[in-house]
C-alpha positions in Angstrom: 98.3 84.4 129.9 101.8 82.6 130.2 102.8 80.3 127.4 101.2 76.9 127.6 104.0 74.7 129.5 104.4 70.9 129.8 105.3 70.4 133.8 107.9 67.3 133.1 110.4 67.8 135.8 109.3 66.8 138.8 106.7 68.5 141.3 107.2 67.3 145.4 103.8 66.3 146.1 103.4 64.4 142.6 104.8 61.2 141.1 108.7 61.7 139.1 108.4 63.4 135.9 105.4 65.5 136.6 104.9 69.1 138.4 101.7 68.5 140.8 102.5 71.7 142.0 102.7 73.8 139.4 99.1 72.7 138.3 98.0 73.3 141.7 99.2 77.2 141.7 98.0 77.7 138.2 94.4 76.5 139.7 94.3 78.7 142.8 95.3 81.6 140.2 92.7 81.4 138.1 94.1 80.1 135.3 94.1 76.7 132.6 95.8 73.1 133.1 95.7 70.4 130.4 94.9 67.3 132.8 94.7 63.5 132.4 92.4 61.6 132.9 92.0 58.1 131.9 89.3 58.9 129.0 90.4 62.1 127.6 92.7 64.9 128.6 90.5 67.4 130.2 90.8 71.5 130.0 91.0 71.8 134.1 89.7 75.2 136.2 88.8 75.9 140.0 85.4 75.1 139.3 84.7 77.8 142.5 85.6 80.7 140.4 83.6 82.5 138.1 86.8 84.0 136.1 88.4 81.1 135.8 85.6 78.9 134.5 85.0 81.3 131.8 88.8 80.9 130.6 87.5 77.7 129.8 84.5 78.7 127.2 86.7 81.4 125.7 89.7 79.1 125.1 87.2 76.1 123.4 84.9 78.4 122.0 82.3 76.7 123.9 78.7 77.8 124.2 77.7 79.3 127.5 74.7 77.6 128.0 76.8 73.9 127.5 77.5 72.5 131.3 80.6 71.2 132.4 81.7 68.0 134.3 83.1 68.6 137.9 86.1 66.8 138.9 86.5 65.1 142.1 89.1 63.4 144.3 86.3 61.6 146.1 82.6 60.5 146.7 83.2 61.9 150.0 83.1 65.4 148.3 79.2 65.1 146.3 77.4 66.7 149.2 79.7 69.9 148.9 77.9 69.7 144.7 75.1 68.0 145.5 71.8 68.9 146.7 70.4 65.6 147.0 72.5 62.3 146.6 69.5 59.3 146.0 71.0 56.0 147.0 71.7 54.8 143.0 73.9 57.5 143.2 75.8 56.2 145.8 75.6 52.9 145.0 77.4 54.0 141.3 79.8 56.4 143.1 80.8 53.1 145.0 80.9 50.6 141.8 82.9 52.9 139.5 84.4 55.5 141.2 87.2 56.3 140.7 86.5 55.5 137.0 85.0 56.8 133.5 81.2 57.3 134.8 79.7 61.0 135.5 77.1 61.4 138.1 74.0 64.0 137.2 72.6 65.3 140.9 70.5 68.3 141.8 73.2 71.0 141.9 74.0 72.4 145.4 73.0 76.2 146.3 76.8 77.4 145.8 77.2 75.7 142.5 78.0 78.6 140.1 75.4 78.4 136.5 78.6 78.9 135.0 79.4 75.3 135.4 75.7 73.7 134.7 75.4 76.0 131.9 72.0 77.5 134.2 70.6 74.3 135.0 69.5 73.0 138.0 71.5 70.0 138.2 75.5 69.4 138.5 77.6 67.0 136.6 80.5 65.2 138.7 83.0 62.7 138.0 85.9 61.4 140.3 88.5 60.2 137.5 90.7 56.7 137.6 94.2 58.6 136.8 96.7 59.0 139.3 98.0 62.0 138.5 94.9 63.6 137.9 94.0 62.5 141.0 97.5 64.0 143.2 96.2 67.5 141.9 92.6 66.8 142.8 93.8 65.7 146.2 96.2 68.7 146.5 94.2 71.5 145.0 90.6 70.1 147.4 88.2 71.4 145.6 86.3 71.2 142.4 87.7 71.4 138.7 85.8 71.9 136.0 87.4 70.0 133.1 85.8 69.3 129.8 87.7 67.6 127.3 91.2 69.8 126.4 90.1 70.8 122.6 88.5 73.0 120.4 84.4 73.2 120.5 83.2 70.0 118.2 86.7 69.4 117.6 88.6 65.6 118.2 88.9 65.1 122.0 92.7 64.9 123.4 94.7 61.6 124.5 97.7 62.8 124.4 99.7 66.0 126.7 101.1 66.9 123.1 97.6 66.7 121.7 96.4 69.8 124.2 99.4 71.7 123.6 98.3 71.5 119.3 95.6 72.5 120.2 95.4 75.1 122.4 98.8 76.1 122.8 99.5 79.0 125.4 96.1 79.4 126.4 96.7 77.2 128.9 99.2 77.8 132.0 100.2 74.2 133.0 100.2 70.5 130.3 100.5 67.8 132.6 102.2 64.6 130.8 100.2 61.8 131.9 100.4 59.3 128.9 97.9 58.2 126.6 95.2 57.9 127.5 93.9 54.2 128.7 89.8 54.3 128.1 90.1 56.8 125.0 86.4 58.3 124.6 84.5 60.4 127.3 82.3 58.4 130.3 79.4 57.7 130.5 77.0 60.4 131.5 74.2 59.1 133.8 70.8 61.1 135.0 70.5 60.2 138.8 68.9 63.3 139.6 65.5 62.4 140.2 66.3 58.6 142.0 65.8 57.1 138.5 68.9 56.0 136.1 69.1 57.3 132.7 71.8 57.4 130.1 72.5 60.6 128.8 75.8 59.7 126.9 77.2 56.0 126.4 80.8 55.3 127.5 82.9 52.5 128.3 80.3 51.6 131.0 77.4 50.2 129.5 73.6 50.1 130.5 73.8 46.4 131.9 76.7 47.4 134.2 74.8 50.1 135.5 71.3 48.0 135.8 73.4 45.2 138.1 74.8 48.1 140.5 71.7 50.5 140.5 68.7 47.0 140.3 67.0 49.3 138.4 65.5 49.5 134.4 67.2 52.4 132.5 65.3 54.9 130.5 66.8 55.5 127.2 69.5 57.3 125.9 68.8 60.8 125.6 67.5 62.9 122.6 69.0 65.8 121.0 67.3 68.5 123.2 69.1 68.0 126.0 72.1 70.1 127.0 74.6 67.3 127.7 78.4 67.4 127.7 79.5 66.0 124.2 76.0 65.7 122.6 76.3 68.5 120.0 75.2 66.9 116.7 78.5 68.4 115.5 81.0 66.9 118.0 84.9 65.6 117.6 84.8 66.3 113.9 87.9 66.2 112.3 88.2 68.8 109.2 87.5 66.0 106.4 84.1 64.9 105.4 83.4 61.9 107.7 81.5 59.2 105.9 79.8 56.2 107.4 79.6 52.8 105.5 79.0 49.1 106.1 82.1 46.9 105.4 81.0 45.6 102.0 80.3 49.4 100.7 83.7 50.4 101.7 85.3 49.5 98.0 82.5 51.2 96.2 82.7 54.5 98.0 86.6 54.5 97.8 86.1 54.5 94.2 83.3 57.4 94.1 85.4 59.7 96.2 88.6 59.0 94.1 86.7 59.8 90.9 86.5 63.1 92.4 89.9 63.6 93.5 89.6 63.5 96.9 92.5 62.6 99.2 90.7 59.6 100.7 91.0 57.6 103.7 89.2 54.4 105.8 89.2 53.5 109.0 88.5 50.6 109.9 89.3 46.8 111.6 90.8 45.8 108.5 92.2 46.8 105.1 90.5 45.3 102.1 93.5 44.3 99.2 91.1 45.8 96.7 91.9 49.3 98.0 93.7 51.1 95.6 97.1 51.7 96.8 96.5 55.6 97.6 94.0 55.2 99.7 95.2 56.1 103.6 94.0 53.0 106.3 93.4 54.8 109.5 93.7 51.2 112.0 91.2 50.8 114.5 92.0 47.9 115.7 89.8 44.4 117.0 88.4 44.6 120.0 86.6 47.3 121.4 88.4 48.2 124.3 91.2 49.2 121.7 88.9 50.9 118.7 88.4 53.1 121.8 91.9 53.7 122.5 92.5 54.5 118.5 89.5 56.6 117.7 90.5 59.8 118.6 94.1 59.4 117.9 93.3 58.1 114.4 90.6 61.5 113.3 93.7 63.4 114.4 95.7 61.3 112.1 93.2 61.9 109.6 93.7 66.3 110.0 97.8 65.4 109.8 97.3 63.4 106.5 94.8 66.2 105.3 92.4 63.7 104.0 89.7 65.4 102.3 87.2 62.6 102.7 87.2 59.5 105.8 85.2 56.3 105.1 84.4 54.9 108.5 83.4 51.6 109.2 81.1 51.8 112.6 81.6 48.6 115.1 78.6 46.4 116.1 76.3 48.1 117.7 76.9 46.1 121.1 78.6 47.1 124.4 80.9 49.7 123.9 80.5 49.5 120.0 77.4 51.7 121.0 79.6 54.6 122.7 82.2 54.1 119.1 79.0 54.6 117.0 77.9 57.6 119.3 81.6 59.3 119.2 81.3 58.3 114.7 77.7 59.8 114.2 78.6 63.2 115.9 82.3 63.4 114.0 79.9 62.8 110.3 77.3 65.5 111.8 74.8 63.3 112.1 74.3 63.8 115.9 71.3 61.3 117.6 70.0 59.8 114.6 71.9 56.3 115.1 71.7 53.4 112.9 
């Protein structure tokens, strides 16, 4: 495959500074794009063809059996995926679409089980970037884009972050900014007429109750096979520990006694830190912890920190999602605290 590219002089049917185009043609011949999306940058392929999707699990390593999200330009497009659309679906579509929420439906008969990893229902999204969506709009149909990284690796946010990653395995890196939500949607069971969670995101359970009217079941356990729910999932390569604030000092110190290169992210930095000790920011409010999260575990891998005390947000709103997204980097997968 050609080497990796980032298209930043201009394409004619996309904004300035970006080559719609060239994404477009890469598509329709079977190969890779890195593309934006406002929660991560997504590993993008014609969803419609069998070669291409598989490009996708060799270049992440990815299990076969692990479905992938469809991409969208429009709820117009679910009964081309769909089987069966029940009206919460639609009603969600309308509420959040274009935006960070994916829609689980019964997968239509042309659906390849390349793409639902053999299962019997589709995942499908319709993301809130623009660019993202010029190429969805130009291409027409379906791309299958998980997030633009190694398997269990630290989800991109940045054009630069795919090219690290995955270099020339991939044809086309479209430049679309950081990214503005930071962690993956929300993942949402519709396929039966009920609502269920599958994976939390920026969109929370009571935003979902007031569109849908409906009570939610609960997040989903560790049997499922769910985009992003390894137990092992954007792990950066030192040992991510999880503490309350006030254990922070105390752990600092055990690691140190051991020589480890050391690290904390958190809110805030403690004075009582020794002055070794690397602060990873997260920031205040939650909208922005999810904005740093992803960028600060690769910071982490740059500083090769051998050991990361994290310091897990409330566990309220999207401080559920940031504990979600904390568990799996540590390994601990569903067993939330």
């Amino acid at each position: 495959m050609s080497t990796a590219s980032s298209a930043t002089t201009g394409g004619a049917s996309g904004p300035p500074g970006t080559d719609v185009d060239a994404a477009v043609a890469a598509l329709r011949q079977g190969l890779l794009i890195g593309l934006p999306t406002e929660t991560v940058y997504g590993l993008g392929a014609d969803a419609g063809n069998p070669a291409a999707v598989a490009r996708i699990f060799a270049a992440k390593g990815r299990p076969a059996d692990h479905p992938l999200i469809v991409h969208l330009h429009g709820a117009d497009q679910l009964p081309q995926w769909a089987a069966r659309v029940p009206d919460a679906a639609w009603r969600l579509a309308e509420a959040f679409w274009p935006g960070p929420l994916t829609l689980v439906l019964p997968r239509a008969a042309g659906v390849l089980d390349a793409v639902t990893g053999g299962l019997d229902t589709v995942a499908l999204r319709v993301p809130a970037h623009p660019l993202a969506l010029h190429v969805l709009q130009a291409f027409g149909g379906g791309v299958a884009a998980p997030s633009a990284n190694r398997h269990k690796k630290i989800s991109p946010t940045t054009a630069s972050d795919v090219r690290d990653e995955l270099g020339d395995a991939v044809a086309v890196v479209l430049d679309g900014g950081p990214c503005q939500v930071g962690i993956e949607s929300t993942i949402v069971d519709v396929s039966t007429g009920g609502v269920r969670i599958l994976r939390p995101g920026v969109i929370g359970e009571e935003e979902l109750r007031q569109v849908t009217g409906q009570a939610l079941a609960p997040v989903a356990g560790p049997a499922l096979r769910v985009p992003g729910r390894m137990n092992v999932h954007y792990a950066p390569q030192a040992t991510v520990v999880l503490v309350p604030e006030d254990q922070v000092a105390a752990e600092v110190h055990r690691w140190l006694a051991q020589q480890a290169r050391v690290g904390v992210l958190s809110a805030a930095r403690a004075p009582a830190w020794p002055a070794q000790v690397h602060w990873l920011a997260l920031g205040g409010a939650p909208d922005e912890q999810a904005r740093q999260l992803y960028r600060r575990l690769r910071e982490a891998d740059r500083l090769r920190l051998d050991v990361l005390i994290a310091v897990p947000p409330p566990d309220q709103g999207l401080g559920h999602a940031l504990r979600d997204r904390l568990w799996r980097a540590a390994g601990l997968g569903d067993r939330l605290a």
